[in-house]
matplotlib code that plots the C-alpha trace (Angstrom):
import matplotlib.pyplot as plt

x = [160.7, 158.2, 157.3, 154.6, 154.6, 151.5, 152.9, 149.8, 148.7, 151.6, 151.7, 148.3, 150.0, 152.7, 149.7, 148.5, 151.4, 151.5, 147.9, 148.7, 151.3, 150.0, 147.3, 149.0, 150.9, 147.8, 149.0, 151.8, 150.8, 147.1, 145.7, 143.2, 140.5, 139.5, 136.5, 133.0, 130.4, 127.4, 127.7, 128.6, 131.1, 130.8, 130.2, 133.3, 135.4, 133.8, 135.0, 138.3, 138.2, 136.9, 139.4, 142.6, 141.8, 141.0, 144.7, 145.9, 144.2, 145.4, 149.2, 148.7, 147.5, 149.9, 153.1, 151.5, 150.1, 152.1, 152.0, 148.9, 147.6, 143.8, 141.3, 139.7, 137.4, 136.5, 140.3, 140.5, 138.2, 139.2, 143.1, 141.8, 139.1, 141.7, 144.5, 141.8, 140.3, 144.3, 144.7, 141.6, 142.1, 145.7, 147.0, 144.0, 143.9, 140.3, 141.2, 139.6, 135.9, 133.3, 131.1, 131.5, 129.8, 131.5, 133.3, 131.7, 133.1, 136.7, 134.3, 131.7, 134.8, 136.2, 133.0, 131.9, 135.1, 137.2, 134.9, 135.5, 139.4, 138.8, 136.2, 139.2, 141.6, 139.5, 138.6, 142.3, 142.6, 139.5, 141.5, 142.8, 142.1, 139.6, 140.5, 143.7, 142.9, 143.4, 141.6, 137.9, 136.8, 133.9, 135.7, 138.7, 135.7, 134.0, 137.5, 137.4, 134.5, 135.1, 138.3, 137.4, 134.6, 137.1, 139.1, 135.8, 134.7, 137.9, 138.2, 134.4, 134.7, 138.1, 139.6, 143.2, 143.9, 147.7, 148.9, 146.4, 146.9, 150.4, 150.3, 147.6, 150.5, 153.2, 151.0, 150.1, 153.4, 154.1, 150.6, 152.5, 154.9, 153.8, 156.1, 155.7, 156.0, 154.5, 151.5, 150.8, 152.0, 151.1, 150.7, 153.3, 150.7, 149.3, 152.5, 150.9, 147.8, 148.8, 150.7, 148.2, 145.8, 148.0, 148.7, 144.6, 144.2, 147.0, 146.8, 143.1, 144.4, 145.2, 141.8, 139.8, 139.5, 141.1, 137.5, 136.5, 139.2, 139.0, 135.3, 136.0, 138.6, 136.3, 133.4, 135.3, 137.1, 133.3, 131.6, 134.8, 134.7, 131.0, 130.7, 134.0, 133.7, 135.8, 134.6, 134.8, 133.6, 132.6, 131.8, 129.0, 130.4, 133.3, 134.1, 136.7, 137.5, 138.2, 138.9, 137.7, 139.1, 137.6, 135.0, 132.1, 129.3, 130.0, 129.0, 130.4, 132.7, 130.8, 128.3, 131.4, 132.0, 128.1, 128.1, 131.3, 129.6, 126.5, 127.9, 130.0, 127.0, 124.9, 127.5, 127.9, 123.9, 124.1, 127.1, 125.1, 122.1, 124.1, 125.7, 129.0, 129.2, 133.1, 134.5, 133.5, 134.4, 131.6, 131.8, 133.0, 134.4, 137.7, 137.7, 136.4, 139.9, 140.1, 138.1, 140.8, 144.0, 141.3, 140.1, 142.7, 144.2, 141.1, 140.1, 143.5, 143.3, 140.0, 141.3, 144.2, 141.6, 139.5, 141.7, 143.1, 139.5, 139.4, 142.5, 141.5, 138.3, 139.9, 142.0, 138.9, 138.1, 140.8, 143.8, 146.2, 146.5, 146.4, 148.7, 146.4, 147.5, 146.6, 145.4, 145.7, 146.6, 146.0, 144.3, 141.0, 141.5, 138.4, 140.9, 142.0, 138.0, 137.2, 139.7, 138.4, 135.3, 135.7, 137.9, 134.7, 132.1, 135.0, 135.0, 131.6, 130.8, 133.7, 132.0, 128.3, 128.7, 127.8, 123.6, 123.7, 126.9, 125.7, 122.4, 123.7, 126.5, 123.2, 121.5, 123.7, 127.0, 126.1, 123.3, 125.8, 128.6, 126.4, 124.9, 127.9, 129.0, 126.1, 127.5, 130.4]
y = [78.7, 81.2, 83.9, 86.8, 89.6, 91.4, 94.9, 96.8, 95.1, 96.0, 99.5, 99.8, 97.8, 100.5, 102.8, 101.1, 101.5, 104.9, 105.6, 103.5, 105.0, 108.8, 107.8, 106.0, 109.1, 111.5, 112.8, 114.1, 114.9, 116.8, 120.1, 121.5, 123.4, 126.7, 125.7, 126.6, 127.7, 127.4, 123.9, 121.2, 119.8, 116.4, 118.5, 120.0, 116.7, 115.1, 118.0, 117.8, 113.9, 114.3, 117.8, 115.7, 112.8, 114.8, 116.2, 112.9, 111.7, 114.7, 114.6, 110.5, 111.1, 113.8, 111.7, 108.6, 110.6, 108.7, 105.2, 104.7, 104.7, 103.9, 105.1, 102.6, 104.2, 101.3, 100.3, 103.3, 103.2, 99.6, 101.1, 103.6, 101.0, 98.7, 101.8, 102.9, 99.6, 98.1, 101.1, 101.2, 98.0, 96.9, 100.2, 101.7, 104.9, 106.3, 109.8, 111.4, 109.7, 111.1, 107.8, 105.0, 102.1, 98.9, 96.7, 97.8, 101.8, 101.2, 99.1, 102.4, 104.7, 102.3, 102.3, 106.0, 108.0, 105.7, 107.2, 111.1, 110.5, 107.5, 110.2, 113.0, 110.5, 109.0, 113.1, 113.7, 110.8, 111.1, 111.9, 108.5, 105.5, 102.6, 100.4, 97.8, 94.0, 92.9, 91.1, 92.7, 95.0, 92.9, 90.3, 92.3, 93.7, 90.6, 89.7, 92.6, 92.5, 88.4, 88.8, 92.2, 90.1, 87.1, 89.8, 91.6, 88.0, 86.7, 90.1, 89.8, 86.1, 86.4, 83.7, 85.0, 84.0, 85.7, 82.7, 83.2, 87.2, 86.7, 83.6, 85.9, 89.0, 86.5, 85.5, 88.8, 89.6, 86.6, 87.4, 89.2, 87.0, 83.3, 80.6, 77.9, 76.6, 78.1, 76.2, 76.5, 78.9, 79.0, 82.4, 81.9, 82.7, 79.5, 78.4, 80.2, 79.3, 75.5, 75.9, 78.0, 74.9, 72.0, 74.3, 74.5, 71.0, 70.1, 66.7, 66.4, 64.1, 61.5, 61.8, 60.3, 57.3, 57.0, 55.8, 59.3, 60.7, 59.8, 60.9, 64.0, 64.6, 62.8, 64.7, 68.4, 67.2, 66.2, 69.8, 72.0, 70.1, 70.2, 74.3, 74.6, 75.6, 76.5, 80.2, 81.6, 85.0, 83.9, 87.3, 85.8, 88.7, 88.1, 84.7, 85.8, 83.8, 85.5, 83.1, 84.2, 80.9, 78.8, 80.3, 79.4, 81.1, 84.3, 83.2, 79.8, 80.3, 81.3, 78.3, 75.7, 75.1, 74.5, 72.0, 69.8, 70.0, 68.8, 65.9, 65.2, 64.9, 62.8, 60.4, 60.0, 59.5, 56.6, 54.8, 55.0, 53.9, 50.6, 49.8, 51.0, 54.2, 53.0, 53.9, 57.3, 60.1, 62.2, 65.8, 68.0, 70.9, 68.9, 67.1, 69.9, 71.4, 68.2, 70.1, 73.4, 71.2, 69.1, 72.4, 73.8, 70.7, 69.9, 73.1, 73.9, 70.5, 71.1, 74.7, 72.8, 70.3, 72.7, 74.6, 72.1, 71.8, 75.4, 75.2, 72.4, 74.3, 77.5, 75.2, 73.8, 77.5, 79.0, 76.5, 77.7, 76.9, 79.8, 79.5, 78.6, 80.2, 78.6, 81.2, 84.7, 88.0, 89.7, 87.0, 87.7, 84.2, 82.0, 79.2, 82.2, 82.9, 79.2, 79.4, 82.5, 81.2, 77.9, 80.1, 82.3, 79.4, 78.1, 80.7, 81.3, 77.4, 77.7, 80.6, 79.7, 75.7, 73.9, 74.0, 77.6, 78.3, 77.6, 79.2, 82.3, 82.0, 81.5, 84.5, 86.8, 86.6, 85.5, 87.4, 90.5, 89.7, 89.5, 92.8, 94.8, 92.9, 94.4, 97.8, 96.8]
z = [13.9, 13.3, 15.5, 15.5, 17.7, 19.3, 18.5, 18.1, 21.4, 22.8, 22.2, 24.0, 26.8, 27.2, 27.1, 30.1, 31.9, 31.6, 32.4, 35.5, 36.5, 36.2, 38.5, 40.9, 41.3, 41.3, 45.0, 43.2, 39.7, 40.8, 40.1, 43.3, 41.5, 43.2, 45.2, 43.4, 46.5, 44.6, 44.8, 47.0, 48.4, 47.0, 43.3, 44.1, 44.5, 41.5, 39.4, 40.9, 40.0, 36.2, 35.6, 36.8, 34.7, 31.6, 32.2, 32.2, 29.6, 27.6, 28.4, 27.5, 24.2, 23.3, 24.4, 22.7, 19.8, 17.2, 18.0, 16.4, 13.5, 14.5, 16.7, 19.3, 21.6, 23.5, 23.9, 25.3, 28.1, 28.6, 29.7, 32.0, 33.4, 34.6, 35.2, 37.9, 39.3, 39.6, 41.7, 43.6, 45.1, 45.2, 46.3, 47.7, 45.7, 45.2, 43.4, 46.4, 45.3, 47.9, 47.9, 49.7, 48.3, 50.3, 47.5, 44.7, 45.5, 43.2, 40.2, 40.0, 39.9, 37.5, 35.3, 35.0, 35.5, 32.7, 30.4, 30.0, 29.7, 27.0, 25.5, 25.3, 23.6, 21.1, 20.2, 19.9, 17.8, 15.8, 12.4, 12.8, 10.9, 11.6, 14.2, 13.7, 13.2, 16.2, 19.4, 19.2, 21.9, 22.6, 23.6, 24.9, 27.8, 28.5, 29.3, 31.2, 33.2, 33.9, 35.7, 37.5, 38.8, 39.9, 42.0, 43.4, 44.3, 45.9, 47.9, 48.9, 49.5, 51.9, 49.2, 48.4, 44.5, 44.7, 42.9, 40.2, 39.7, 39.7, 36.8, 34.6, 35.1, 33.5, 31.3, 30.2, 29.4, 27.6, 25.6, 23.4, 21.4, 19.9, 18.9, 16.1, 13.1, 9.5, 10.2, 13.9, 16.2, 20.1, 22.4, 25.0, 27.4, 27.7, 29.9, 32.8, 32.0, 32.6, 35.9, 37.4, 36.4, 38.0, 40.8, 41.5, 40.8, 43.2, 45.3, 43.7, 41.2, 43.9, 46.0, 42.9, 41.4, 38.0, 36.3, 38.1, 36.1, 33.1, 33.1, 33.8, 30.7, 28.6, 29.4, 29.3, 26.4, 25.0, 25.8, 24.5, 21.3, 20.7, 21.7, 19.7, 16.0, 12.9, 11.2, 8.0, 6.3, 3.2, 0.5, -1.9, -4.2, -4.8, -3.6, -0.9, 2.6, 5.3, 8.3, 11.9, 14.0, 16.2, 18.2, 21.0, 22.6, 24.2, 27.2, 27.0, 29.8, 32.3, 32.1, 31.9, 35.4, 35.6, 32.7, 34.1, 37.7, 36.7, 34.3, 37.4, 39.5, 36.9, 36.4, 40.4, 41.1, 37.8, 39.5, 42.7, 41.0, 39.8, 42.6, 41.6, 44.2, 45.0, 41.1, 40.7, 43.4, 44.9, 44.3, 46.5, 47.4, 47.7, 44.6, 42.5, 42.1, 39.6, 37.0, 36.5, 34.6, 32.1, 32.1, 30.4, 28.8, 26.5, 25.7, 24.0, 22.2, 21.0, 19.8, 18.1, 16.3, 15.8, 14.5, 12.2, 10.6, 10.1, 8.0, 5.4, 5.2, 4.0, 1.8, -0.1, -0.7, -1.7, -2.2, 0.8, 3.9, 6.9, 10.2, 13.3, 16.7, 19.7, 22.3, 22.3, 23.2, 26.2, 28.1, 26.7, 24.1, 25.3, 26.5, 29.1, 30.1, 30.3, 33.6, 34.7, 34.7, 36.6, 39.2, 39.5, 40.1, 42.4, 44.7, 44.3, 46.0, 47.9, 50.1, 49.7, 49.8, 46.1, 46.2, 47.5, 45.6, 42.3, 42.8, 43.7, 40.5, 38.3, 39.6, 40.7, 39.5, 35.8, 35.0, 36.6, 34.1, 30.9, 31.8, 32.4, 29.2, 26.9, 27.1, 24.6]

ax = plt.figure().add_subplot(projection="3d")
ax.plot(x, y, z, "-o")
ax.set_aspect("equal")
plt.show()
């Protein structure tokens, strides 16, 4: 058995933690600056705010100083995004912010004041190498940004998702290690991935008809393996192959749930126009739940093909083969997103009924998530 630890990853983890923890105990560990009459009040707070976190930033980087070899920047803001929006709204800790901006106040602290203590790290660091090869930032803050907008969502929606948070904690822990064989290895985070899935889908699988069913895997299974492709870096100099994996459109995930929904409701008005209503369920906010566990089940088969195909092709070129790894680290691996994704659009229909619901995904929440998105 082969098996590949996330150390790098991991390291920025423990990071995490630490920034985390600093902050959650700001009460304890803050400096009051001596209070500057020329300006206001409000000034005076926000300079409190950004002088504590450059402190922590500073007493971070010096204790952490050595577990790095690289500089990442946008790594860095990313730890100190979540270390500040985690405590913002799970234990209601707002680093004495002056503004109240109703849900949105703990994601604008989150945004702007993440970045002068990422800022003061990154300087620290700047001596540093180029950035390890690991998960890209990119795709580490679309991660970012898609499940910070799941948790706004569910808190703005009254949906609890406790289940869900809980499964994508485990499953960040497990993100780290993947188990396998020399040819294909598999991130242990998946586990959660799949019980969260059957634990959304839930009785659904007995409220539709089994032509309804097997629709719906074929069709999810149909669209993963169509937006699913192998990727190679091929240099033209010198001939080298550098494999990528097997990647999709950036924004893949968020227009999933739409694609399943509306195949779903195509099917439905075909069977209706034949007659044959009574073998394929309606949609509904009931049987939707159906589409999380094919959900997750064919897009980590069409990884594993796809995957598969990526490994022959780097064979042709170079006459070895390359271990494939089924999902990935830090739940920001596509087969991760796709959930998020259909969790999003689920909550988002759940609170705004399905026309309204997926109009208001399309233009609000969507367009939202690929703006915030742009500034990686």
């Amino acid at each position: 058995m082969t098996i590949k630890f996330y150390s790098h990853e991991f390291k920025l983890f423990i990071v995490g933690i630490l920034a985390f923890l600093i902050i959650h105990y700001s009460d304890i560990i803050h400096i009051n600056l001596p209070r500057i009459h020329s300006i206001s009040l409000i000034s005076n707070q926000i300079l409190g705010i950004l002088f504590n976190l450059l402190i922590y930033s500073l007493i971070i980087s010096l204790v952490t100083y050595k577990l790095f070899s690289s500089n990442e920047p946008g790594k860095y803001y990313i730890i100190w995004f979540w270390s500040i929006f985690i405590s913002y709204y799970f234990f209601d800790i707002s680093l004495n912010f002056p503004f109240k901006l109703g849900i949105f106040t703990g994601s604008v602290l989150a945004l702007f004041f993440s970045i002068p203590p990422s800022l003061l790290m990154s300087a620290i660091r700047y001596k540093k190498g180029k950035a390890e090869s690991s998960l890209p930032t990119h795709q580490l803050w679309l991660a970012t940004i898609m499940f910070a907008s799941l948790i706004i969502l569910s808190i703005y929606t009254g949906i609890k998702i406790t289940f869900f948070l809980y499964g994508a904690f485990v499953g960040l822990l497990l993100s780290f290690l993947a188990l396998g064989s020399n040819k294909t290895l598999v991130n242990l985070s998946l586990i959660p991935m799949f019980v969260i899935a059957i634990k959304y889908t839930g009785n659904t699988l007995y409220h539709v008809t089994p032509l309804t069913l097997l629709l719906i895997f074929s069709g999810a299974f149909l669209v993963f393996w169509t937006s699913m492709k192998p990727a190679i870096i091929v240099n033209q100099m010198t001939g080298e192959v550098n494999p990528i994996g097997v990647v999709s459109s950036r924004y893949f995930s968020l227009f999933l749930p739409i694609i399943i929904a509306v195949l779903w409701f195509i099917i439905r008005l075909i069977a209706i126009s034949l007659n044959h209503a009574q073998y394929i369920s309606p949609l509904t906010l009931n049987t939707f739940p159906l589409v999380f566990t094919p959900t997750v089940i064919c897009s980590t088969l069409a990884d594993y093909l796809r995957g598969r195909e990526l490994n022959k092709i780097v064979k042709q070129y170079t006459g070895q083969e390359v271990p494939g790894i089924i999902g990935g680290v830090g739940l920001a691996d596509g087969l991760w997103l796709d959930l998020v994704g259909v969790m999003i659009y689920y909550l988002t229909v759940i609170k705004f009924a399905f026309l309204d619901g997926t109009l208001y995904y399309l233009l609000f929440v969507s367009p939202i998530i690929i703006i915030l998105t742009r500034f990686s």
